[in-house]
C-alpha positions in Angstrom: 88.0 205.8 120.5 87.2 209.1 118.7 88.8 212.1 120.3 85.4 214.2 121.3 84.1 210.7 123.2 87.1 211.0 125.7 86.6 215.1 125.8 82.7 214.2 126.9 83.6 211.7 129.1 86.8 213.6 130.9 83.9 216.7 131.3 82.0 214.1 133.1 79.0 214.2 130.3 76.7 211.2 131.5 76.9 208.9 128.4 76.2 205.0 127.8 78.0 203.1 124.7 76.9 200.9 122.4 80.1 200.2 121.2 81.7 197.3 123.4 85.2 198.9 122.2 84.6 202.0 124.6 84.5 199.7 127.3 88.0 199.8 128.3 87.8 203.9 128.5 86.0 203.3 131.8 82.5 203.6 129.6 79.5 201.8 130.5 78.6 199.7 127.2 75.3 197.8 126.2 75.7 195.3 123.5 74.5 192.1 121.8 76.4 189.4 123.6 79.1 188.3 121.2 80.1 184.5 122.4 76.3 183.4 122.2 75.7 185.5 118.9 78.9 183.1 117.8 77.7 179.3 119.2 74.1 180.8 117.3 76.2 180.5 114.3 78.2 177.7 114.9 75.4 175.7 115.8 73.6 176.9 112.4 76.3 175.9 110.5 77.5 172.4 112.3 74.4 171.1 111.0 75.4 171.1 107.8 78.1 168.1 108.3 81.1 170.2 107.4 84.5 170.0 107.9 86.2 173.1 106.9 85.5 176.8 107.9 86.6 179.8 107.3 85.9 183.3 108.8 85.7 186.1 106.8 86.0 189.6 108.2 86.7 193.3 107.6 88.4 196.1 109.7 88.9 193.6 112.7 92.6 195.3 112.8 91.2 198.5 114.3 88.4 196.7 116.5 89.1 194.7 119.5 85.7 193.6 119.7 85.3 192.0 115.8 88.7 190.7 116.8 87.4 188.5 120.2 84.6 187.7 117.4 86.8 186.5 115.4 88.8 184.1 117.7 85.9 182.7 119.2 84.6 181.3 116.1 88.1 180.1 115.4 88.4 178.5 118.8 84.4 177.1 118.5 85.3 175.6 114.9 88.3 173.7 115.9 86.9 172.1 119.2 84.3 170.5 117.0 87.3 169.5 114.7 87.2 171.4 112.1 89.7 173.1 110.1 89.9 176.9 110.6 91.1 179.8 108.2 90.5 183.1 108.6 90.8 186.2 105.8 90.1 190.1 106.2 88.7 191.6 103.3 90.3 194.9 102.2 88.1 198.2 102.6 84.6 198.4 103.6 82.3 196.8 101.4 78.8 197.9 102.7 80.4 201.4 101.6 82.2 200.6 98.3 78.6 198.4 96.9 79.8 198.4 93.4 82.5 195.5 94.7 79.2 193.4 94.7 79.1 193.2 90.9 82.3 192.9 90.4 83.7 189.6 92.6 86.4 189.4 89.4 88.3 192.2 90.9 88.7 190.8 94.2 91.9 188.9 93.9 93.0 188.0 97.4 89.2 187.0 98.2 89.3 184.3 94.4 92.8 183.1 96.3 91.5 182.6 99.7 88.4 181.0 98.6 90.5 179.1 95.5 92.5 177.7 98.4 89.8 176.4 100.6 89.1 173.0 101.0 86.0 171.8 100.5 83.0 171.9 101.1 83.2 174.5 103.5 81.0 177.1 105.6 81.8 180.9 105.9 81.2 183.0 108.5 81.3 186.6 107.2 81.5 189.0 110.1 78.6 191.7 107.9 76.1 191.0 105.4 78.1 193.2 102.8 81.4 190.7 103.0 78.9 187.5 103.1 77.6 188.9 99.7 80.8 189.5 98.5 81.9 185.8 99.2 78.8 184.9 97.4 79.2 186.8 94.1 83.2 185.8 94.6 82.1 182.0 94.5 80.1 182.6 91.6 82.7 184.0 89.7 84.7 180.9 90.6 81.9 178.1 89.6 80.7 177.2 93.2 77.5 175.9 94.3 76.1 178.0 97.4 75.6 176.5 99.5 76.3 173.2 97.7 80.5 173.9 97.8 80.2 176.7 100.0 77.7 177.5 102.8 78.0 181.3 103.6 76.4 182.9 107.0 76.0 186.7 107.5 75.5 188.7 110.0 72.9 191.8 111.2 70.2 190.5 108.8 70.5 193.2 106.7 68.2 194.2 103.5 70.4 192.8 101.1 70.5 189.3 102.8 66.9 189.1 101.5 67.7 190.6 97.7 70.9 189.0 97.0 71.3 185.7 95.3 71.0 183.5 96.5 69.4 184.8 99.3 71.8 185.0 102.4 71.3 183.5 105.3 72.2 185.8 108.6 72.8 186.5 112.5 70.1 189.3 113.2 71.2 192.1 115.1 69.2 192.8 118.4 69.3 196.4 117.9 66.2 197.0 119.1 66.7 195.3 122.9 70.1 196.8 122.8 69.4 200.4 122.4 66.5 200.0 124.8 68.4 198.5 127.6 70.7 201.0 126.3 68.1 204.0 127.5 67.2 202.8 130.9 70.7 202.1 131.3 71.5 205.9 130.8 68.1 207.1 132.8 69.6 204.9 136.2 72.8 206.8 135.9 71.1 210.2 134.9 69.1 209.1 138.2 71.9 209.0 140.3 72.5 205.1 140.6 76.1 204.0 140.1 77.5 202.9 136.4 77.8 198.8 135.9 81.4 198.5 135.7 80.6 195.7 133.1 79.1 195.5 130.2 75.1 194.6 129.6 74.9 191.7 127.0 71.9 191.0 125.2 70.9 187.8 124.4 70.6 187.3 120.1 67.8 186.5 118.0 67.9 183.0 116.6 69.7 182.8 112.8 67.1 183.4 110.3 68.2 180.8 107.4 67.9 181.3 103.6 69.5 179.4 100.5 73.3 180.4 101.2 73.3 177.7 103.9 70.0 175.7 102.4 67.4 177.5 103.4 64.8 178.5 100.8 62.5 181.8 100.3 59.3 179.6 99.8 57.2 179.1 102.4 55.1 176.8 101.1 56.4 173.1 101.4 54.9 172.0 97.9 56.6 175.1 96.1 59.7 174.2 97.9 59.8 170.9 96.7 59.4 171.8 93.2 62.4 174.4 93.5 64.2 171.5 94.4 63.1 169.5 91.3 64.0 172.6 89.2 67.4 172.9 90.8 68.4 169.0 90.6 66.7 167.8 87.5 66.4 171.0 85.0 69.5 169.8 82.9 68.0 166.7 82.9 64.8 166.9 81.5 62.5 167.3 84.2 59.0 168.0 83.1 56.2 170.6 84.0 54.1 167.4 84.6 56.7 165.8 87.1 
């Protein structure tokens, strides 16, 4: 927890957290419940009749919170059955972007996703690292989501410019931060603090191509991406 957090909250500053890792420090905490944002996913990606997963994550060292993320999915993948790996990428990709064009350089990521058995579904705990593993399976000669189906989350903007397009958990940011608000105006009214934390429920996963979704809403023009995709080195014609 940063320093000046505990200063406000040992001066008695009224505060509410969105950060589920300030719990612990005796703050009350609104957040997007984490177990059902993970069954969301798992559920998404059972579907696809796969055996392997892997989880794919960044800074869960320094964050209890990614870390109970993290070991849920783990736990969820391996009552269905499935085997279960789990990497953390170096750094912070959503702040070092020009890692996105260059998947070559990630060595440990090629190795991990060299290693994996497949095919396989990812679950990347950010968009950033779900694009990363994209770009990284590119560099390597894998199909998305044909070898590798890879789920995001916080449905972030480059989910929908990325390619393929990557599917994603959304983030209820919007419920959060206003539960969040009438949360603080209770205490700020004199009512006691929860001495748990509010959970809000997630958004359903909003599927794109990296676990065989499409972009085209139309059924017709989705059909004929398929054509494209399965038949282009084969000859397929403008009239089939």
């Amino acid at each position: 927890v940063a320093p000046w957090v505990l200063e406000l909250r040992d001066r008695g500053t009224k505060m509410v957290s969105l950060n589920p890792d300030w719990v612990a420090e005796g703050i009350p905490c609104v957040g997007m419940d984490p177990d059902a944002n993970v069954r969301k996913g798992l559920e998404h990606l059972a579907r696809l009749g796969r055996r392997h997963a892997a989880y794919i994550d960044h800074r869960s060292r320094t964050s209890p919170s990614r870390q109970r993320k993290r070991e849920a999915f783990l736990a969820g993948a391996r009552s269905r059955g499935w085997s279960a790996a789990v990497m953390e990428v170096a750094g912070t990709p959503s702040e070092e972007r020009k890692r996105l064009t260059q998947p070559q350089r990630e060595k440990e990521l090629v190795t991990f996703i060299r290693r994996l058995p497949l095919p396989a579904v990812a679950f990347c705990d950010d968009d950033y690292v779900a694009a990363l593993v994209c770009g990284v399976a590119g560099h390597l000669g894998l199909s998305v989501p044909g070898d590798i189906a890879v789920l995001g989350q916080f449905d972030l903007a480059i989910t929908r410019f990325s390619v393929p397009t990557i599917s994603s958990c959304p983030n209820a940011g919007q419920a959060v931060g206003a539960a969040g608000m009438h949360m603080l105006n209770d205490i700020l009214a004199g009512r006691p603090a929860p001495t748990r934390p509010l959970l809000v429920k997630p958004p359903p996963v909003v599927c794109r191509e990296s676990t065989g979704g499409t972009t085209v809403r139309d059924e017709d023009m989705a059909r004929v991406h398929e054509l494209i995709e399965g038949f282009a080195c084969q000859g397929v014609t403008v009239a089939q």
